[in-house]
C-alpha positions in Angstrom: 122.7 126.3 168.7 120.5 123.8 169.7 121.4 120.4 169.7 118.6 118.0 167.8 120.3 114.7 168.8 120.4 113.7 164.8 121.3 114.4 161.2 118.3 114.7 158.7 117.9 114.9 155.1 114.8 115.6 153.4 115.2 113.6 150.0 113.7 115.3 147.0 111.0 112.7 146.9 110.1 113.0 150.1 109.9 117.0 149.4 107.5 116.0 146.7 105.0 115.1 149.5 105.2 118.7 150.5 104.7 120.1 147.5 108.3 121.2 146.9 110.1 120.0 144.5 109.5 117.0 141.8 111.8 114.1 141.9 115.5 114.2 140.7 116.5 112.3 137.4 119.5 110.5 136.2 120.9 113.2 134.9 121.1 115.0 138.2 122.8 111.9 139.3 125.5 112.3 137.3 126.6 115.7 138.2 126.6 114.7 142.5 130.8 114.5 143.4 129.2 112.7 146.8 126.3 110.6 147.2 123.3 112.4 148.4 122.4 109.1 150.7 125.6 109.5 152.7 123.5 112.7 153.9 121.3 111.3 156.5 118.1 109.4 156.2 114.4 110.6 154.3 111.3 111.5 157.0 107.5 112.4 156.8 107.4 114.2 160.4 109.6 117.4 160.6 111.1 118.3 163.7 110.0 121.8 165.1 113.6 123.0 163.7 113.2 121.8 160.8 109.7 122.6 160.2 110.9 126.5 161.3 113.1 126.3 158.4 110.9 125.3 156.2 108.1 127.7 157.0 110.6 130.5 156.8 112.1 129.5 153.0 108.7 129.3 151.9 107.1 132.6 153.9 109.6 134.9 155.5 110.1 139.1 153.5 113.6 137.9 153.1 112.5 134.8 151.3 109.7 134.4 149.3 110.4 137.0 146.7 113.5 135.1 145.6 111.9 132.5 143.2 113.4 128.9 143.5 116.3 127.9 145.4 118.1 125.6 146.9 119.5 126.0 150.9 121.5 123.5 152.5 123.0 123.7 156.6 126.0 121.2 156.9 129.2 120.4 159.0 132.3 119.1 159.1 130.8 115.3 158.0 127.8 116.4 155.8 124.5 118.2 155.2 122.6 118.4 158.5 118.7 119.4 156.7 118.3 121.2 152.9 115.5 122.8 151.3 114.7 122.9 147.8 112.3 125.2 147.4 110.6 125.3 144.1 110.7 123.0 141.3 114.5 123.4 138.9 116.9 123.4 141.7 118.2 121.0 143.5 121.6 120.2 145.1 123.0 119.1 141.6 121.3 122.1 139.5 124.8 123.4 137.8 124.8 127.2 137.7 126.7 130.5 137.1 128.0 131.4 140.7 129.9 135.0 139.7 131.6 136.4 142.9 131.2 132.8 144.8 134.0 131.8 142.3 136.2 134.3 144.3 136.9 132.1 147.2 137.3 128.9 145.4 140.1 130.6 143.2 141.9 132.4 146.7 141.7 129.0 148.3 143.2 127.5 145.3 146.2 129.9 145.3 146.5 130.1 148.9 147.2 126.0 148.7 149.2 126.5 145.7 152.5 129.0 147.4 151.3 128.3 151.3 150.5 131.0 153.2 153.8 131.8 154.8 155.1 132.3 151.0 152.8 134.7 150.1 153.9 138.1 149.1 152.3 141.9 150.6 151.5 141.9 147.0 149.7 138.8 146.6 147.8 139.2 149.9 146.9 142.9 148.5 145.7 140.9 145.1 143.6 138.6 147.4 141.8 141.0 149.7 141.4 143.9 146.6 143.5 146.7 147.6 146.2 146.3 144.9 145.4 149.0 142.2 144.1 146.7 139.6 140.5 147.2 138.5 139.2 146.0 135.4 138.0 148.5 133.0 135.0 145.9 131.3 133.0 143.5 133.2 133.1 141.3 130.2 133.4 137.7 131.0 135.7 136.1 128.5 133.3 132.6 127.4 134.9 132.2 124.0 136.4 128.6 123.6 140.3 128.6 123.7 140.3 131.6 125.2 143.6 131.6 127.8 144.0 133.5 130.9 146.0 136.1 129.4 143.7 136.5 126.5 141.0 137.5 128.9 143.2 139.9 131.2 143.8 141.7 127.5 142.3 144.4 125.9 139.5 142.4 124.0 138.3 141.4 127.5 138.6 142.0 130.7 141.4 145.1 130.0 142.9 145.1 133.9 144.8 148.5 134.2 147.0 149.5 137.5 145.4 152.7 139.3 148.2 154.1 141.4 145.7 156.4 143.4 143.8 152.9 144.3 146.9 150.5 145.4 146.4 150.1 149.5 142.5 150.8 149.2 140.0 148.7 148.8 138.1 148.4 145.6 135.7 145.4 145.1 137.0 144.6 141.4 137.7 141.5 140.0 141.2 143.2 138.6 143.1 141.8 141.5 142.4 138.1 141.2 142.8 138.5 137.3 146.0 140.1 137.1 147.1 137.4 139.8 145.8 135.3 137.4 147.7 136.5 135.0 151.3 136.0 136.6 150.2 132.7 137.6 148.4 130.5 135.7 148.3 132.5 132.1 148.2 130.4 129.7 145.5 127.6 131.0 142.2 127.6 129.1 138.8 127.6 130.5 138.3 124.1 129.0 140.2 120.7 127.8 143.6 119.9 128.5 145.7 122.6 131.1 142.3 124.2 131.9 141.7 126.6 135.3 139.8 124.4 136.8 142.1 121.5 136.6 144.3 123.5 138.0 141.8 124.2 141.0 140.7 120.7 141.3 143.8 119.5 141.8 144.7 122.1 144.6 141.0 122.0 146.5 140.7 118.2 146.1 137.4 118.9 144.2 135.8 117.7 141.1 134.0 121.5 140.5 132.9 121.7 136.7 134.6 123.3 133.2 133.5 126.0 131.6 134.8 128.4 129.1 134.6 131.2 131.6 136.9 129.6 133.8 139.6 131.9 132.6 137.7 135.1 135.1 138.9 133.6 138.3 137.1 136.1 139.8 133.9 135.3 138.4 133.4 133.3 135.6 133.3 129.7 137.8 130.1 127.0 137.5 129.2 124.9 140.4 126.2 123.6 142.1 125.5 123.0 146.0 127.0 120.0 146.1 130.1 121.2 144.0 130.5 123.6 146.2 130.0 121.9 149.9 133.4 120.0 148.9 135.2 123.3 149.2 133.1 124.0 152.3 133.7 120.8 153.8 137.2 120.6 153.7 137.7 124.5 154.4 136.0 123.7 158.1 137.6 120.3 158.2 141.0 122.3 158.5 142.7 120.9 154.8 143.6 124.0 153.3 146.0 126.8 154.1 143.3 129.1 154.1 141.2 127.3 156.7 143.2 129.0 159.7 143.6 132.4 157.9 140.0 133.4 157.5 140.5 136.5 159.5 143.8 137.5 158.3 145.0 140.4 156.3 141.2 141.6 156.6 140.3 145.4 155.6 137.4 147.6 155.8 134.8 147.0 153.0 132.0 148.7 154.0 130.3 152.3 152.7 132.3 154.6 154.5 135.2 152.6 156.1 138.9 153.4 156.0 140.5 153.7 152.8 137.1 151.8 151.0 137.0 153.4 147.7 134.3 151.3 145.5 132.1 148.4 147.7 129.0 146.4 146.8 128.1 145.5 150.6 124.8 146.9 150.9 123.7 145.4 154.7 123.6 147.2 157.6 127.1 147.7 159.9 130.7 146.4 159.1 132.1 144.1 156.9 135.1 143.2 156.1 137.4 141.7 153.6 140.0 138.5 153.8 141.9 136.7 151.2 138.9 136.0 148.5 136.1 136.4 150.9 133.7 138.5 153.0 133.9 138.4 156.8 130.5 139.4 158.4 129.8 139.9 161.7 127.3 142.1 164.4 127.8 144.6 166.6 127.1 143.8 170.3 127.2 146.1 173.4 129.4 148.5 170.7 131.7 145.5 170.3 132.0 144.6 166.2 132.4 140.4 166.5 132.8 138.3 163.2 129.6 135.6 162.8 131.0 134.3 159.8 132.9 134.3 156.1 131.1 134.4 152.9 131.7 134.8 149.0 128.1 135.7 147.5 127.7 135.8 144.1 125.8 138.2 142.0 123.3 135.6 140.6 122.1 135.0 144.2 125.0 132.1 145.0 125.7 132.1 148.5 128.2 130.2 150.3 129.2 130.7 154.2 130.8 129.0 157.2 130.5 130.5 160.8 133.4 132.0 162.6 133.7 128.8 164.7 134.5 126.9 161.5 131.6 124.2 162.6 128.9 125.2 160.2 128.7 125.6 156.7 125.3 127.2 154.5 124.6 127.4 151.0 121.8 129.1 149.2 121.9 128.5 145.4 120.1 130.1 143.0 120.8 132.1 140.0 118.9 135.2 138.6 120.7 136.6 135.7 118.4 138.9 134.2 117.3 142.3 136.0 119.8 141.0 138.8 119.9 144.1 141.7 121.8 143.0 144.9 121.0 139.6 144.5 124.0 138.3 146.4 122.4 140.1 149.2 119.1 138.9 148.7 120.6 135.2 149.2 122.5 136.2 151.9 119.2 137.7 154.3 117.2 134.5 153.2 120.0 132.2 154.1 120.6 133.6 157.4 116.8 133.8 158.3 116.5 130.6 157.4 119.6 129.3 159.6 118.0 131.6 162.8 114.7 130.0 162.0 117.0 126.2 162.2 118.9 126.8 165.0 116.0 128.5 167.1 112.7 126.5 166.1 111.2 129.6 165.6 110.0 130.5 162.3 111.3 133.7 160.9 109.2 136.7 159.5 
């Protein structure tokens, strides 16, 4: 990557200059867990990186069907250069983030026992080939609804499939049942909720919401919820950070023992403890490029392989949604080529 000698930040008034974004409000203040001007300093004149970036967000195939959005490159001390691309979303814009939740909830109970003290069961729960699949993909949002309320009958209705245990089935079963055994009778909200549970193991201040109780996808968070968790995952201060690559298994159409997945890219992928693992094929050598948890709603989180690099691409498009994790993923990453190369992307 090339080396641009600084860290920048385009500030959401400066954006306005550009014809971006309008500016933020008190209320968007509010929701920030870090200070947006510990991210680097405002600028008129774009680098050619930077201005690469920005032409690809706003003009790229991969890109400029996706609506508004929000994409953010960082490392291990903060945002290097974000776009917000539209007017509605900005680093603070609180959203559903559906399978992004995924990750947060693995690196919350990889924390919790420690990695050496997890069970072949639990790592099976954690990378989806343990036989549980949930027979409704009913979120459970009522208030003082509890963990094992949702894994019931009434909700989420988690069943064991013998035929499925040791194959892997993208279902957010596993995580719920893990749930389940674990943390049961905390409440998406209010006192001995999930995500004071979560907060208290990730060292993050993520949001409350009723759908907490679907570890595996009922989580809120914004971009700058969510770079905490980024931060300190390349920062090394979770058990997880080191065991990105571990107890990895085929997840791709067609791989070993894959029975149900929703990876629609090209090649390989594979899948960790709460996570995708991407990577490219070169010379007929498959090499990992990064990790990633996208989200159904178009929430996108990632760190490279090196653990150097985090990207996030947050949006949310509930209604009509088709692939749109995938969506956010090929706009992120033309967008981060376009970054790293100065070249604008098509």
């Amino acid at each position: 990557m090339k080396q641009h000698g600084r860290t920048t930040f385009i500030s959401a008034c400066a954006l306005l200059a550009l014809d971006l974004i309008g500016c933020g409000t008190a209320g968007d203040a509010a929701l920030e867990p870090i200070e947006e001007s510990s991210l680097g300093t405002s600028q008129a004149a774009l680098t050619v990186y930077e201005q690469a970036a920005l032409d690809t967000a706003n003009t790229s195939a991969s890109c400029a069907p996706l609506g508004n959005f929000y994409w953010e490159l960082g490392n291990a001390a903060g945002a290097l250069y974000a776009i917000p691309r539209g007017s509605g979303v900005s680093a603070t814009t609180v959203m559903p983030i559906a399978s992004a939740s995924k990750w947060l909830y693995a690196g919350a109970y990889v924390q919790a026992k420690g990695y050496a003290n997890l069970t072949a069961d639990e790592k099976k729960r954690l990378n989806f080939t343990s036989g549980y699949i949930d027979e409704s993909t009913t979120l459970c949002g009522d208030a003082g609804t509890t963990v094992s309320d949702c894994y019931g009958p009434a909700y989420k209705d988690v069943s064991y499939r013998s035929l499925q245990n040791g194959r892997f089935f993208y279902n957010g079963g596993h995580m719920q049942k893990l749930a389940l055994d674990d943390i049961g009778a905390r409440k998406g909200t209010g006192v001995a909720s999930v995500m004071d549970w979560i907060n208290a193991r990730l060292g993050t201040t993520l949001p409350e919401s009723d759908s907490d109780v679907a570890p595996a996808g009922g989580f809120s968070a914004s971009a700058a919820y969510y770079r905490v968790f980024l931060m300190k995952l390349i920062n090394n201060q979770y058990e997880l950070s080191s065991k990105l690559n571990v107890d990895s298994v085929p997840a791709w159409e067609g791989g070993t023992n894959v029975s149900y997945t929703p990876w629609t890219a090209a090649g390989q992928a594979y899948y960790g403890l709460g996570h995708w693992i991407e990577g490219e094929t070169v010379s007929g050598v498959w090499t990992v490029t990064g990790h990633s948890s996208a989200g159904a709603f178009g929430f996108y989180p990632w760190v490279n392989a090196a653990r150097t690099r985090y990207m996030l691409l947050a949006r949310s498009r509930q209604l009509g949604a088709d692939a749109e994790g995938e969506k956010s993923r090929a706009c992120a990453q033309a967008i981060r080529k376009a970054y790293e190369l100065g070249v604008p992307q098509p």
